[in-house]
N, C-alpha and C positions, 0 to 999 in steps of 0.2 A: 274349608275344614270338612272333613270326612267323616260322616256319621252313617251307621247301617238302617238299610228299611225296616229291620226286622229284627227283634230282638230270637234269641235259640229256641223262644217257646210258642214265635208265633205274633208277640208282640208288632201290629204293624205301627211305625213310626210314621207314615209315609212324609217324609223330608221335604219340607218344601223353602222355596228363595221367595221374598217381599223388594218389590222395584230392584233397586239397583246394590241389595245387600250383597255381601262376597258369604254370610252365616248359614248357613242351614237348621231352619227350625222345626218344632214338628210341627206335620201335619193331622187332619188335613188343611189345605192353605183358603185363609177363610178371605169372603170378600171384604172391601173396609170402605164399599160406599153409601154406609151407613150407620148408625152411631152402632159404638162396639166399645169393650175395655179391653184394654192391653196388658198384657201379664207378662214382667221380663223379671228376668235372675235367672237361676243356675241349673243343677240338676234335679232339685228339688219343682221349680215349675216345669220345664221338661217333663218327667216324671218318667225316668229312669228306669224299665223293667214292671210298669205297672201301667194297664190300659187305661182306665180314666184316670189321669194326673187333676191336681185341683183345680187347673182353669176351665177341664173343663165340665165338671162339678159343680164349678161357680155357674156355668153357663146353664144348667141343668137348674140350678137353683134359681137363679135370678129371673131367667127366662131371657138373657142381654145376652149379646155374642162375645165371646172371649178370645182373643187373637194371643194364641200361645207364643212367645217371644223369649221361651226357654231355652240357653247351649248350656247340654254337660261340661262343669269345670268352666265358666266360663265368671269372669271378674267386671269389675264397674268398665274396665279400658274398651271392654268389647262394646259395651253399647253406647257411651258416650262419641268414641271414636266413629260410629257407623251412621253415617245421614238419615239413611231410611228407617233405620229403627226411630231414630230421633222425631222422623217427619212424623212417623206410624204412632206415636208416645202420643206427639203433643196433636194430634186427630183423634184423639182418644175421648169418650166422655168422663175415664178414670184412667187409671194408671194403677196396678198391684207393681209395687216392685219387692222383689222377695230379697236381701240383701246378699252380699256374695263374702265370699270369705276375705279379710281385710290381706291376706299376703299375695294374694292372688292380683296382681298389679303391679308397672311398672314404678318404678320412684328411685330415688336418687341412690340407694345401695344397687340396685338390679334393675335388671329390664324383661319383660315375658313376653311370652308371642303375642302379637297383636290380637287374636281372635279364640285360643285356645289357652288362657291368661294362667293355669295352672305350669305351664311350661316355662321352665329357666333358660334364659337364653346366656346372661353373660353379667357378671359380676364389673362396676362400676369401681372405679380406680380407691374412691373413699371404702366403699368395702375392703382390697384386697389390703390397705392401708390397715384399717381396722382388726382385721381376721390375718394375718401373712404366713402363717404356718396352715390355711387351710388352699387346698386342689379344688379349683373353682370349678374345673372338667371334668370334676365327676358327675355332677347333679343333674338332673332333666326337667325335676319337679319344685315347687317353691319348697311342699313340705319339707322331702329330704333334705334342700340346702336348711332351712332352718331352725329344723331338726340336729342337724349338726352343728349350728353356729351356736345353738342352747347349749348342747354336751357340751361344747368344746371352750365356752368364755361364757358362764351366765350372766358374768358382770358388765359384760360389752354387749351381751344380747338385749340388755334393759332401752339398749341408745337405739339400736336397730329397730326392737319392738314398738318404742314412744315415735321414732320418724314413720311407720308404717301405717303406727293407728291416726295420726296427723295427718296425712296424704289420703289415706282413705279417707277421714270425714273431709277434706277439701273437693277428693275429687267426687265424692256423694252428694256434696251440695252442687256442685255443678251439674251434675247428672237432675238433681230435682229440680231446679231452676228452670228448666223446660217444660215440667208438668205444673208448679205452682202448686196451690192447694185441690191438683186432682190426686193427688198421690195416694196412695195409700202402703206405708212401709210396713214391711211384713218380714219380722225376722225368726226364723226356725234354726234351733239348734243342730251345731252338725251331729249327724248320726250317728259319727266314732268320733270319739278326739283322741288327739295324738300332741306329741310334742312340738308338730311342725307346721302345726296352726295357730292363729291368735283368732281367739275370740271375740266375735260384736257382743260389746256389754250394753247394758241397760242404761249406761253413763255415755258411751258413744252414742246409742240411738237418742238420747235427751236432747244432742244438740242439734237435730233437724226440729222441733217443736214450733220453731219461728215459721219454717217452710214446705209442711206436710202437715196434714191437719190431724190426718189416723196413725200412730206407730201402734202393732199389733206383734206382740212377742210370744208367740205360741210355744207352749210348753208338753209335750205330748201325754196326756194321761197312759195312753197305751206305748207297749213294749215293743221299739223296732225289730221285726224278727221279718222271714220272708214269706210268711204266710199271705198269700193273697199276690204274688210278686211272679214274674213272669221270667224264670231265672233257670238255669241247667245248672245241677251240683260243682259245676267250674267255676258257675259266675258268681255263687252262694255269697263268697264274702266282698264281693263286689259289691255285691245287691245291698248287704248290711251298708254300708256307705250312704244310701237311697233314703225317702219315707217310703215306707209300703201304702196299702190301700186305705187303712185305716187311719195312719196321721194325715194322707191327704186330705182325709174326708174334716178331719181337725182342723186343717188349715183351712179348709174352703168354710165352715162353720164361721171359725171366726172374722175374717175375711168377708164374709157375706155379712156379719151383725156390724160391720159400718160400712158397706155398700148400702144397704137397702135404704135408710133414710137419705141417702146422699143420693140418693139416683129416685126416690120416691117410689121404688117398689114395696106394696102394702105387703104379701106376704111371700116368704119363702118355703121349698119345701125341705123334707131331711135327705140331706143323702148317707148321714152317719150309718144308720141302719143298713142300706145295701152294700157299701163300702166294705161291712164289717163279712159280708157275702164273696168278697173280692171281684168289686166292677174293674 
């Protein structure tokens, strides 16, 4: 999968591959022959057009190395599917996993690209069953296709949506099952909503309790806007999609207030404050 060094404004990504990953994550690519926490999800850990993303924030804060394991748009399929992440998880002395959007994965209506999980590849025989007045060949993205599957049947969209939100918590507990109680789940709402997403509730994340010890649902006080965001007037409503600097520094707050007794570090310091500087 193809990601740029360099965001329009300078932003360096620099991309880097872990053992025998096919993913590109950002850099820079950190050692891991010594304890460290691993931070995986989506474009929110990435940190999408803004120089210091949370993990590594965290890493700032805790004083513990943070091993960014962020892909833009990227679903639970990408990291369960991939070894080395898995090896890289459970080497971990935690695990942040920041949670991904539940349509973003394959399941028994559709199938997505392996490693770019926001991509449609091909509508499943029960779908076209389901849906037969809808042109499967149009779509590229889950949203758009589900976006239209809403318009188009809200009554049949109720079945699609209950099998989607089912497969995601199946395939989330598999995915935790590797970490045990290092995990720590960390759910950030998406930045825009739209009609062609389903939302992780507060009722979906209840049912990992048994097998994650921290769920953490941050809420942002402040207003996504692209102040602080490393973005060219093109990329502007791209960007809004993102957190900017400020809810990272959010996420990495709260994220750090059940690291620290779990890892026995006595104090943290703030990064809220410079954040609000645009690190």
């Amino acid at each position: 999968m193809k990601h740029e060094s360099f965001g329009a404004l300078g932003v360096n990504y620099a991309p880097c591959r872990y053992a025998h990953s096919k993913l590109n994550f950002r850099g820079p690519k950190r050692s891991l022959d010594q304890g460290y926490i691993a931070c995986i999800g989506d474009g929110a850990t990435y940190g999408k057009f803004v120089r210091t993303p949370f993990p590594a924030m965290l890493e700032q804060e805790l004083g513990r190395k943070c091993v960014n394991l962020g892909i833009p748009h990227a679903g639970i399929d990408a990291f369960v599917k991939d070894a080395s992440v898995m090896s890289i998880c459970e080497g971990a002395d935690a695990v942040v996993l920041q949670v991904s959007e539940v349509q973003n994965m394959s399941n028994r209506f559709y199938r997505v690209h392996p490693r770019r999980n926001d991509r449609f590849l091909a509508a499943s025989s029960v779908l076209k069953v389901l849906f037969p007045n809808i042109d499967f060949t149009e779509f590229d993205f889950t949203r758009h296709l589900l976006a239209r599957l809403r318009s188009a049947a809200p009554e049949k969209f109720g079945i699609v949506e209950a099998e989607l939100s089912q497969a995601w918590t199946a395939r989330m507990r598999t995915l935790l099952s590797h970490f045990g109680d290092r995990a720590v789940i960390v759910s950030v709402p998406p930045m825009q909503r739209t009609s062609g997403s389903i939302e992780v509730t507060s009722t979906l994340l209840s049912g990992f309790k048994d097998i994650a010890r921290d769920i953490v649902e941050v809420t942002p006080v402040t207003a996504n806007t692209t102040e602080g965001m490393e973005c060219s007037a093109v990329e502007r409503d791209q960007a809004l999609c993102f957190p900017n600097p400020r809810i990272h520094a959010e996420i990495c707050e709260a994220v750090a207030s059940k690291l620290l007794p779990r890892l026995q570090i006595k104090k943290a310091r703030t990064v809220f404050a410079r954040a609000s500087g645009g690190v």
